[in-house]
N, C-alpha and C positions, 0 to 999 in steps of 0.2 A: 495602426501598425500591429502587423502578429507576430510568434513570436514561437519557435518550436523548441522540441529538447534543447538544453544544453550537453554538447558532448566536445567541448573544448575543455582544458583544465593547463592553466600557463603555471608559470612561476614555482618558487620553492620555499617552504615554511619553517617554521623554529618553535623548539616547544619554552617559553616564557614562564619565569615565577607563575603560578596562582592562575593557571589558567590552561586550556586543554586548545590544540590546533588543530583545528576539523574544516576537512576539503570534502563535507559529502554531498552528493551528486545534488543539484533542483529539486525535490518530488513531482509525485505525479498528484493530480487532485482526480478526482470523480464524484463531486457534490457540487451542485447549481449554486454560487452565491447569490444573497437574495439583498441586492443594495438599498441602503437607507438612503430614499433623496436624492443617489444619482442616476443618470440615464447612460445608458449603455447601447454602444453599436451594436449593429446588427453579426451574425454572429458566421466567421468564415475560417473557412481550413487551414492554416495556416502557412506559409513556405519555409520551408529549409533556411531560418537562420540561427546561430550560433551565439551562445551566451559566453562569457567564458567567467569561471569561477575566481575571485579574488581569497587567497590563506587569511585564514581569519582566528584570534581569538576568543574561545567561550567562555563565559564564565554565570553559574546557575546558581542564584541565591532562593534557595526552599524554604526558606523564613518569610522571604518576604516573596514569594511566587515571582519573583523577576528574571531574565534574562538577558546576559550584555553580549553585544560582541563587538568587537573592534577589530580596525586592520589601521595600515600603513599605504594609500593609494598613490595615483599620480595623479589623484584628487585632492589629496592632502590626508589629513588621520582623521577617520572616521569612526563615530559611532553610535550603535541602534540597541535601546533596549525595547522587552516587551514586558508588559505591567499588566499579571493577571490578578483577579477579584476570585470569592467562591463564590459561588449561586447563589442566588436569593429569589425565592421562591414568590415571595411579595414583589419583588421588584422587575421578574424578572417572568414570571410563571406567566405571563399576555403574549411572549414570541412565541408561536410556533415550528418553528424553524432557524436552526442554529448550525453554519458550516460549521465542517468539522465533525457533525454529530451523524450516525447513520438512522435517525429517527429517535435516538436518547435524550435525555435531560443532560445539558452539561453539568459537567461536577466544578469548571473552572471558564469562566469568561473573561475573551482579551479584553482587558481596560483601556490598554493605551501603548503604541507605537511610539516612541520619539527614534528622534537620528541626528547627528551633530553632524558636520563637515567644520576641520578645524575650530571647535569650538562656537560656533556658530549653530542654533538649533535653526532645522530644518520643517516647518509643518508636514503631519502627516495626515490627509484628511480624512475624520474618524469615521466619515460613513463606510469609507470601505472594508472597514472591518468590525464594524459594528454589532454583525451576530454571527463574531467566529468565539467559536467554544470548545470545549476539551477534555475529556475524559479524564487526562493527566497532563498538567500545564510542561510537562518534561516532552510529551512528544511531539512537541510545536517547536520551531525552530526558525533562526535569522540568518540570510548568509547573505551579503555583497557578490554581485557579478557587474560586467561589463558590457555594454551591447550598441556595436556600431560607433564605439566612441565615448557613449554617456556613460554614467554611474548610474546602479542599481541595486534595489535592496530587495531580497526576497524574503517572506512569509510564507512557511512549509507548516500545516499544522493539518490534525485530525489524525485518522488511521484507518488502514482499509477501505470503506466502502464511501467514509465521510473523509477521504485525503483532501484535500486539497490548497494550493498556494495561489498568494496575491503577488504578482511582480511592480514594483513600482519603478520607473523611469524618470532618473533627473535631467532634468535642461539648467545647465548652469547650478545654480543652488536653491533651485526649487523641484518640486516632486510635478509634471506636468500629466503627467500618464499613469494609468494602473490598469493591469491585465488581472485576468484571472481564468482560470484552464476549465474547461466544462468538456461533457461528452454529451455528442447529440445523435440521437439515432439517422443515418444513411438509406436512403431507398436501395431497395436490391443488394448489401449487404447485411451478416452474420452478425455483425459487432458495432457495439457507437462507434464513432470517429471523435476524435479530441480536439476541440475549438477552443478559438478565444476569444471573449469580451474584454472590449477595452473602453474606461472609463477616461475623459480626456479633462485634465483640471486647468481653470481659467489661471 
């Protein structure tokens, strides 16, 4: 399944106690992820289809490098944090390659994804994000969209050259699918073209 820009945006949001309502767009990535342990499709252009963005709130604990966000779905109340670590040189100094990164040493590696639906935690499976990293754990980001139906949680993290997001797809109350945007050079044009790989979870 591929999967193109989003450029739907439904519904209407409220700014909540102790927390900030942010609708911003999908990003874009331009950095190859480099999967721990899964296999990935072969890699195709995508067609014209349409994400649509779910109002969500944020909220950024700098104590503890965490991230939450939650919404209100017709999936029921949902929500995703992300749980970064700092570097560790010892631990950490054997990757050579870290999305997110434009060939740097991250200063912050994701720990850990969760995601609730009603209360109910949801697995997120950790290979696919296993060497995203981050300059600054602030400009990585979580948003809920919608797609064909299912529920969706997006992964926006890096900057510039090392952008790139993971989309995950749920089938009922499990995560079955996860994409991730790459650019691959085209014969006889000027510029990459933007692909997707999609990892398919049992």
């Amino acid at each position: 399944m591929n999967y193109s820009d989003p450029d739907t945006r439904q519904g209407k949001h409220r700014q909540p106690a102790g927390g900030r309502v942010l609708r911003r767009p999908l990003m874009f990535c331009s950095a190859l992820i480099m999967w721990a342990g899964a296999c990935a499709a072969p890699r195709q252009k995508p067609p014209a289809i349409r994400l649509s963005d779910i109002p969500f709130v944020e909220h950024l604990d700098h104590r503890n490098l965490k991230g939450t966000v939650s919404a209100d779905t017709a999936f029921g109340r949902v929500v995703a944090t992300s749980k970064y670590r700092r570097y560790d040189h010892g631990r950490d100094g054997g990757i050579h390659y870290w999305a997110g990164m434009d060939g740097e040493t991250p200063a912050f590696i994701l720990q850990e994804i969760t995601l609730w639906i009603e209360g109910t935690q949801i697995p997120v499976p950790r290979e696919s994000y296993a060497r995203c990293g981050e300059s600054y754990f602030q400009s990585s980001s979580l948003q809920f969209f919608t797609v064909g139906g299912k529920l969706g949680l997006c992964y926006s993290g890096g900057d510039g050259a090392g952008a790139h997001r993971l989309l995950y797809i749920l089938d009922g109350r499990r995560i079955s699918e996860c994409l991730t945007e790459n650019w691959m050079a085209v014969p006889g044009k000027p510029y990459p073209e933007k692909t997707w790989q999609s990892v398919k979870f049992p």
